[in-house]
C-alpha positions as CSV (number, residue, x, y, z in Angstrom):
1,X,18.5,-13.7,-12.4
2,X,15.5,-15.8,-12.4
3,X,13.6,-15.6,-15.7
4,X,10.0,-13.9,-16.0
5,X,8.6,-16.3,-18.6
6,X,5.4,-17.6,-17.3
7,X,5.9,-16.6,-13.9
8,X,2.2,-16.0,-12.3
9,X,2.7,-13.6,-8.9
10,X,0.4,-13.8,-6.3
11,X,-0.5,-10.0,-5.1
12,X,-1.1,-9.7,-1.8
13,X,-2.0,-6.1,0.0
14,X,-2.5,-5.9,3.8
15,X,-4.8,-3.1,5.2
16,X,-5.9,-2.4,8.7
17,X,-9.8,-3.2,7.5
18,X,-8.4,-5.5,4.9
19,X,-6.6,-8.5,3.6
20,X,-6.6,-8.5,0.0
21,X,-4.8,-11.0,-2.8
22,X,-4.8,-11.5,-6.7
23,X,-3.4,-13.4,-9.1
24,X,-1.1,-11.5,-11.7
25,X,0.4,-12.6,-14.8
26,X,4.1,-11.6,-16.6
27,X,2.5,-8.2,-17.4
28,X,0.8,-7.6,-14.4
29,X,-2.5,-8.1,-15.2
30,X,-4.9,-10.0,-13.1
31,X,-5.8,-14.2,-13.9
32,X,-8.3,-14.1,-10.7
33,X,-10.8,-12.4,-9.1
34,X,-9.6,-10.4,-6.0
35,X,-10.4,-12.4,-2.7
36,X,-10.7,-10.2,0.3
37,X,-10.9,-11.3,4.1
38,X,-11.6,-8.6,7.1
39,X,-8.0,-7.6,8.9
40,X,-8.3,-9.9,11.9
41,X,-8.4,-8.6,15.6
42,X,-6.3,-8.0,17.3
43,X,-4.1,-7.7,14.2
44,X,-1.3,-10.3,14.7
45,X,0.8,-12.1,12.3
46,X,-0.4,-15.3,12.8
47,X,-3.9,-15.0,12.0
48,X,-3.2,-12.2,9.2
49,X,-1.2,-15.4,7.8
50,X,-3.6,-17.6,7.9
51,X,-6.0,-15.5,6.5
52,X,-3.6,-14.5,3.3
53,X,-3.2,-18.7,3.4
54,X,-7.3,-19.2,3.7
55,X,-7.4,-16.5,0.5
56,X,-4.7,-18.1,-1.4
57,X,-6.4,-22.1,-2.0
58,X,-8.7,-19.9,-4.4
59,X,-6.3,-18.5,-6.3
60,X,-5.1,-21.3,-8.6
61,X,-1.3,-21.3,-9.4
62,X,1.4,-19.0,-8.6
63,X,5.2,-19.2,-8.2
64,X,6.1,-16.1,-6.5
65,X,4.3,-13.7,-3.7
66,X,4.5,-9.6,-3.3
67,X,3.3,-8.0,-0.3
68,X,2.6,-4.8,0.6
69,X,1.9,-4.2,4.3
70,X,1.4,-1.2,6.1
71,X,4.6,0.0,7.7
72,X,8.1,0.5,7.6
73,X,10.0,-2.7,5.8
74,X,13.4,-3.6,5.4
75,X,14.9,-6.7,3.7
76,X,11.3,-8.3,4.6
77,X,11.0,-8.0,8.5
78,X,8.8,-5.2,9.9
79,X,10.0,-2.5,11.3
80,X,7.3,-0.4,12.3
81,X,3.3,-1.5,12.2
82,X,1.0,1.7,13.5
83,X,-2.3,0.5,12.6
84,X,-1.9,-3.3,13.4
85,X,-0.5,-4.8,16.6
86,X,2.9,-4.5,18.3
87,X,4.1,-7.9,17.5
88,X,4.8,-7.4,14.2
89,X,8.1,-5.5,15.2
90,X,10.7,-7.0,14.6
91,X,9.1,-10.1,12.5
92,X,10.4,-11.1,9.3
93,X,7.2,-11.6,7.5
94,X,9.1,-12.3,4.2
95,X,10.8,-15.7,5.7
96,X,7.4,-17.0,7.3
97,X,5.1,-16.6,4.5
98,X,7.6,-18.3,2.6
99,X,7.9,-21.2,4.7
100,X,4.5,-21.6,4.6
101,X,3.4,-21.0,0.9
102,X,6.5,-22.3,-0.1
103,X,7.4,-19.3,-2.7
104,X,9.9,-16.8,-2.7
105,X,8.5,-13.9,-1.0
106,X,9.0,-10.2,-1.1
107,X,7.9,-7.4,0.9
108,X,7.6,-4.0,0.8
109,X,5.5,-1.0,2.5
110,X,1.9,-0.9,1.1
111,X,1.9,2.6,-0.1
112,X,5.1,1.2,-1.8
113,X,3.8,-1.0,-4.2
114,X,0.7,0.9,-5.0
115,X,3.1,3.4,-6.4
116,X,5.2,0.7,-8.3
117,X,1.2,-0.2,-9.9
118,X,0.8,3.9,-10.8
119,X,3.4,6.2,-11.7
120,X,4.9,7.1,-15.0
121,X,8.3,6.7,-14.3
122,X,8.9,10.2,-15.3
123,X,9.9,13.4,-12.7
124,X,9.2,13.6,-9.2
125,X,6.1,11.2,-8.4
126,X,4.2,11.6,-4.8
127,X,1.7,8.5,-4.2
128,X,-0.6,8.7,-1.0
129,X,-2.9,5.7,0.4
130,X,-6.0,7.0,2.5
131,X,-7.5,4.2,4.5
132,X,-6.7,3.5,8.2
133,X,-4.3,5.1,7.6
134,X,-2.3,7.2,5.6
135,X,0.3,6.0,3.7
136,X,3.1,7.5,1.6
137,X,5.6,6.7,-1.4
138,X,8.1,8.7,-3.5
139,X,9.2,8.3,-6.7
140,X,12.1,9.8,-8.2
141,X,12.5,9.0,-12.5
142,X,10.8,5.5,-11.3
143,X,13.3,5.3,-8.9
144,X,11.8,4.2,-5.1
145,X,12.9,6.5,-2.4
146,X,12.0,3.7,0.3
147,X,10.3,4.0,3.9
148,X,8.7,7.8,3.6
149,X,6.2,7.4,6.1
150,X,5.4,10.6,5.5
151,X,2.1,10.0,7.4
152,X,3.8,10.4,10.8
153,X,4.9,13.9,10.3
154,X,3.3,16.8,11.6
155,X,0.8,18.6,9.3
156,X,-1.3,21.0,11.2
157,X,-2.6,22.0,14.6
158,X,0.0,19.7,16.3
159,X,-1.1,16.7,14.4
160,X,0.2,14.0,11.6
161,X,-1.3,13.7,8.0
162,X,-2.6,10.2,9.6
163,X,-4.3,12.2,12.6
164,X,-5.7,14.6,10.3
165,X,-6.7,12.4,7.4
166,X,-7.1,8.8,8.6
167,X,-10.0,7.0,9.0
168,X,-10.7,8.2,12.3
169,X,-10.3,11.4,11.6
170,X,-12.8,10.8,8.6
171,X,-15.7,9.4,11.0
172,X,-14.7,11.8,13.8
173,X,-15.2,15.5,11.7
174,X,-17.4,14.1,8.5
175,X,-16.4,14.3,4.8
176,X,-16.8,18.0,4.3
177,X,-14.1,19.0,6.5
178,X,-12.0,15.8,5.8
179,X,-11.9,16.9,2.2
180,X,-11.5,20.3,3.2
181,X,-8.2,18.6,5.0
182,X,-7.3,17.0,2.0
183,X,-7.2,19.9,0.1
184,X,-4.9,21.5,2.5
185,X,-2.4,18.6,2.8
186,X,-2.3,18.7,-1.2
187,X,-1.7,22.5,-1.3
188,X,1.0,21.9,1.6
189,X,2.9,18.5,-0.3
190,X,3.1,20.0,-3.5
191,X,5.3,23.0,-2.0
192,X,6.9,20.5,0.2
193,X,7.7,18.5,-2.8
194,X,7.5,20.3,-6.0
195,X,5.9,17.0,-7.9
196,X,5.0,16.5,-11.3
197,X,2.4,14.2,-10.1
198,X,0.6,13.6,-7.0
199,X,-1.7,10.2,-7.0
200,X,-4.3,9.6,-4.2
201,X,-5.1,6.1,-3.5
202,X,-6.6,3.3,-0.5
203,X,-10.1,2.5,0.8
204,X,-10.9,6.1,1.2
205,X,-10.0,8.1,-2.0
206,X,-13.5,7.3,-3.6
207,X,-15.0,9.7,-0.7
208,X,-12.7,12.9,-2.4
209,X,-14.8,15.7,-3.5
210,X,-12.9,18.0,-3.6
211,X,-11.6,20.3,-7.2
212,X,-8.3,18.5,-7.9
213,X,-5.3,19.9,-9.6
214,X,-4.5,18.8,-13.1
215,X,-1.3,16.9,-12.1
216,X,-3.1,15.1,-9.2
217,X,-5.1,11.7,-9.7
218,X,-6.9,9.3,-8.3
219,X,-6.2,5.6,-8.5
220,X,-8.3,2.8,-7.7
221,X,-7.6,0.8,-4.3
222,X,-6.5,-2.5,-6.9
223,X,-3.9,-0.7,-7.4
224,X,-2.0,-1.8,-4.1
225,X,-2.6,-5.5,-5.7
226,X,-0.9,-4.5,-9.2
227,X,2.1,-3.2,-8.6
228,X,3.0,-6.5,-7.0
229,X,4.7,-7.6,-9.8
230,X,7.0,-4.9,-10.2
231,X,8.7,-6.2,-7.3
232,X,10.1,-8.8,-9.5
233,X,11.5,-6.6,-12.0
234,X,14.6,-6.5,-11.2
């Protein structure tokens, strides 16, 4: 098992607005400011490479990359990539970024790691990313149940949580009835569910408004950065 001493992880946390990476040391706390870079269009994997590459010669030294990207991942290739572009299917993001940063390189789903940066460890943990999306992790005594994509299913009047609560939807109906949404989708996941916790993360969660129950939280969006380096802990 390769040893954690001194080991710097470069935090990287693909959006569909968004490109973001970080620096993060042993403990997971951050050695550089966040660089960000607009999710290219159309969303492809070569130029969301070479913009994680173009945010990466600021970030000083690093011997090991996370990524969380926004679909379904298994053993580092995409599987499924809603809000980005069709080409991702299929591609093995972890082998290419590693070829070209020359760093081992591991990748999960985005709602993923923010969960890894948030829960407890303790009970049944729910995490949800609203952005362009809407993302979805669950957490089991710290335990990842992987690839929910809870965001897919149906929630109400024949549409998904990500119809109802993405950032379309947001811009489309306003922020009164998107919160009023919200509040629905909570009521609906915790007796879908039965969590001890519920945290509410992504681009969007500063526009909540809405009362919140006292065993849901909201985290902030550098939170999809920071859990990068649980990824390493084996």
């Amino acid at each position: 098992m390769e040893s954690n001493v001194n080991l710097r992880t470069l935090s990287v946390d693909i959006g569909g607005s968004g490109v973001k990476v970080m620096v993060l040391d042993t403990q997971g706390n951050p050695i550089t400011e966040r660089g960000r870079l607009e999710t290219p269009k159309p969303a492809k994997p070569q130029p969301i490479i070479d913009a994680i590459t173009q945010l990466t010669s600021n970030q000083g030294d690093y011997e090991r990359v996370s990524v969380g990207f926004p679909g379904v991942v298994k053993h580092g290739t995409v599987e499924t990539a809603a809000n980005l572009h069709p080409d991702w299917i299929g591609f093995d993001l972890a082998i290419a970024l590693s070829k070209i940063l020359k760093r081992p390189v591991r990748v999960v789903n985005d709602a993923d790691m923010q969960g890894l940066g948030a829960i407890a460890g303790k009970g049944v943990e729910l995490v949800v990313t609203l952005g362009t999306g809407f993302g979805s992790a669950l957490f089991v005594n710290g335990k990842l149940l992987p690839n929910l994509e809870m965001g897919h299913h149906r929630f109400r009047k024949r549409e998904s949580y990500e119809q109802q609560l993405g950032r379309d939807a947001l811009d489309k109906v306003g922020h009164k009835k998107w919160n009023k949404r919200l509040g629905k989708a909570i009521a609906s996941l915790s007796h879908l569910f039965n969590y001890d916790y519920l945290y509410i993360g992504g681009g969007e969660a500063k526009k909540v408004s809405i009362d919140l129950p006292s065993n849901v939280k909201i985290i902030p969006n550098i939170t999809g950065l920071l859990g990068g380096i649980n990824l390493w802990r084996d």
